[in-house]
C-alpha positions in Angstrom: 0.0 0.0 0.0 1.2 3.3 -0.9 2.1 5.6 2.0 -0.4 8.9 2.0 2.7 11.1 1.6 3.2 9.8 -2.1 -0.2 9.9 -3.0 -0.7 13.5 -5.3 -4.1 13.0 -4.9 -4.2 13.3 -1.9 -4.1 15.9 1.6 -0.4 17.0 2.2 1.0 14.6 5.0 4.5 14.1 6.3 6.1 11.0 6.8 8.1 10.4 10.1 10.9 12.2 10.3 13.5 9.8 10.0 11.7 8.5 6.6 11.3 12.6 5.4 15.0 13.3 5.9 16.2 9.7 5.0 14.1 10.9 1.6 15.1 14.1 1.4 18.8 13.4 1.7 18.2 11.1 -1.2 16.6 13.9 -3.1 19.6 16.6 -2.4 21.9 13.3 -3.6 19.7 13.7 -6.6 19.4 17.1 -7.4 23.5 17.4 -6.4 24.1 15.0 -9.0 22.6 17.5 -11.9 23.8 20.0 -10.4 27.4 18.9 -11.0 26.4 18.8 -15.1 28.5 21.3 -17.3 25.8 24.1 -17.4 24.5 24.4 -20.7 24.4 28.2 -20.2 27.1 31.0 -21.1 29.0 33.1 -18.3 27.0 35.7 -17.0 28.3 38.9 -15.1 26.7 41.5 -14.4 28.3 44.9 -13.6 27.3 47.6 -11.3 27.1 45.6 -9.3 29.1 43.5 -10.0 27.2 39.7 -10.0 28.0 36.2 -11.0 24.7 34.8 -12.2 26.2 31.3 -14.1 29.8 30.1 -15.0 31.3 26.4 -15.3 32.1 26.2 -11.9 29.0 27.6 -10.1 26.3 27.0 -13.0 23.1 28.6 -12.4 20.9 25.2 -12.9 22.5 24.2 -9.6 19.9 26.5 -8.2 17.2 25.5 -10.1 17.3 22.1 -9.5 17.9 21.8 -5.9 14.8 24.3 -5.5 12.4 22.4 -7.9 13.3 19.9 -5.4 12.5 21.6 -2.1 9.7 22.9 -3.9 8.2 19.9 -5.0 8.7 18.5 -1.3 6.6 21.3 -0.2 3.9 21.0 -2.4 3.6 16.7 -1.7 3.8 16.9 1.8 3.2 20.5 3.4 1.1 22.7 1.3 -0.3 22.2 -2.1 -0.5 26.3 -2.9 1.5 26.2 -6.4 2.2 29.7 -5.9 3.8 29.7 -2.0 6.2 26.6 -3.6 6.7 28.2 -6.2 8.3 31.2 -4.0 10.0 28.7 -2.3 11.9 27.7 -5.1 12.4 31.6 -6.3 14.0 32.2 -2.9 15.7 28.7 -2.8 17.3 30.1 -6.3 18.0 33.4 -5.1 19.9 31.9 -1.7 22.1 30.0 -4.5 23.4 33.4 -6.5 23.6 34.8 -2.8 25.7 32.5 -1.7 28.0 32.2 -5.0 28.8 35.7 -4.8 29.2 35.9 -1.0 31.7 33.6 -1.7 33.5 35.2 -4.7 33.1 38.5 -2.7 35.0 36.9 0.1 37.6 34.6 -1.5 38.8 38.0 -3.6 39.5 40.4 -0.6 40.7 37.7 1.8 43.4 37.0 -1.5 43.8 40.1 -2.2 44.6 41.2 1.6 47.9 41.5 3.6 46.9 38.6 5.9 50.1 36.6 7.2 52.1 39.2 5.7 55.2 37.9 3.7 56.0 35.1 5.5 56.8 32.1 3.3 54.0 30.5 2.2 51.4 33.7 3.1 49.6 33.6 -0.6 48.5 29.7 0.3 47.2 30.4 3.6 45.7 33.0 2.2 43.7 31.1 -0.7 43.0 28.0 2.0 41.4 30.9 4.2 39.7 32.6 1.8 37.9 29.5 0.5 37.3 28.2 4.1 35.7 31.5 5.0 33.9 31.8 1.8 32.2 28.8 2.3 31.6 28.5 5.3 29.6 32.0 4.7 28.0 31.3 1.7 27.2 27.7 3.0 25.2 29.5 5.6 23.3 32.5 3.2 22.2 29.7 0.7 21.1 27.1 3.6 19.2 30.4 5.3 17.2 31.6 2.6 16.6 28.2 1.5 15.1 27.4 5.0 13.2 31.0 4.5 11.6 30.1 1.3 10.5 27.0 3.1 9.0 28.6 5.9 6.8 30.5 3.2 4.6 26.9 2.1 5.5 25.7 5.6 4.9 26.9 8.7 6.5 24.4 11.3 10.5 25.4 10.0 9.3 28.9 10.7 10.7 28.2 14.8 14.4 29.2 15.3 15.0 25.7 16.5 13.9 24.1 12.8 15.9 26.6 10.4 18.6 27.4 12.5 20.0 23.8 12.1 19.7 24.1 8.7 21.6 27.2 8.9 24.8 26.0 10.4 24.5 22.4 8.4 24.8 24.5 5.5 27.6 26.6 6.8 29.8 23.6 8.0 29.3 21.7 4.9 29.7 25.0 2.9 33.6 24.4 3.9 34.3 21.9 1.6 34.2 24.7 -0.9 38.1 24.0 -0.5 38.6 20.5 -1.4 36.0 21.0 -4.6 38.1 24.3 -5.4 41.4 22.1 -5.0 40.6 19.4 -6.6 38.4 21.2 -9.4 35.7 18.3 -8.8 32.4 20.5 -7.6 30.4 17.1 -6.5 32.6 17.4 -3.7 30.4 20.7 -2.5 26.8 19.6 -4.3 26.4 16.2 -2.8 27.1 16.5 0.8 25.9 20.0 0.8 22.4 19.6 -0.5 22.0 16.3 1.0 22.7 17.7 4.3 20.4 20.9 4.1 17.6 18.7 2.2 18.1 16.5 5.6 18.3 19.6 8.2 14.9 21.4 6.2 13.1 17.6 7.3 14.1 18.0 10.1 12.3 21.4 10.3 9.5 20.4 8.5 8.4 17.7 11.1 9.5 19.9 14.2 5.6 20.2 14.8 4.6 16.5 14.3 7.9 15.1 16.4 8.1 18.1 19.5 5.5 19.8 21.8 
């Protein structure tokens, strides 16, 4: 028998919440994995200001698909309003250029700084810090406004003790910004990243049905 949850037919119901972030975690896997597809878009950069919408190593369908995700969570199990999901996903996206160029903001001036001076091997610490700090930052802008999308459709993550763990899950897995930079391989962000956050907005979604 199918579980209520699946059914699109049928009143928005969440599963457990081990099931909804054993599933969503499986979902971010999902939506990581085209994510880390060669974008099938151009560059874009705008100026004044100065905004990195897509490139080949941050592409813009990243975005999109992680939020159709959320989004389509949203509308199976929470709420089946097209357009508050569809906001989600808008502010899902938006979190996603937020957090690229917090990111590119910070990994240029930290580089671009005096920090450690002109001891040998300054310019390396340098980069390692300014990636660490970059994602960890932007880790934690995209995993926020993710959550606040979500809290639009859903009003149980709306607590600070559902979206702030999806706040610093995105932030700590935002560091491995540095091994993906390293080793050019962005799956080494996408997967753990979305998985994680997909995992920590379960979590917030069944706050209500699993606490007081």
């Amino acid at each position: 028998m199918t579980p209520a949850y699946l059914h699109i037919d049928a009143r928005p119901s969440l599963p457990s919440r081990p099931r909804a972030m054993a599933i969503m975690a499986a979902l971010g896997v999902g939506s990581a994995l085209i994510s880390s597809l060669p974008s099938p878009l151009p560059d874009i950069r705008l100026s004044d200001p100065d905004i990195l919408i897509n490139a080949r190593a941050v592409p813009l369908h990243a975005g999109i698909a992680f939020g159709a995700m959320v989004a389509g969570v949203l509308w199976l199990w929470v709420n089946r309003d097209p357009v508050k999901c569809l906001l989600a996903m808008v502010l899902t996206l938006v979190g996603w250029l937020a957090a690229v160029n917090t990111a590119n903001d910070v990994i240029n001036t930290i580089q671009s700084s005096s920090l450690f001076g002109t001891i040998e091997g300054a310019k390396v610490y340098r980069e390692m810090l300014g990636w660490l700090t970059g994602g960890l930052l932007a880790g934690a802008v995209g995993a926020g406004l993710a959550a606040f999308g979500t809290g639009i459709a859903a009003t149980a993550i709306r607590r600070p003790e559902a979206w702030m763990p999806v706040v610093v899950v995105g932030a700590i897995a935002g560091l491995l910004l540095y091994p993906a930079a390293l080793f050019d391989a962005i799956i080494l962000l996408f997967v753990p990243w979305q998985a994680a956050v997909a995992a920590a907005i379960a979590f917030g979604l069944t706050w209500q049905s699993a606490g007081p």
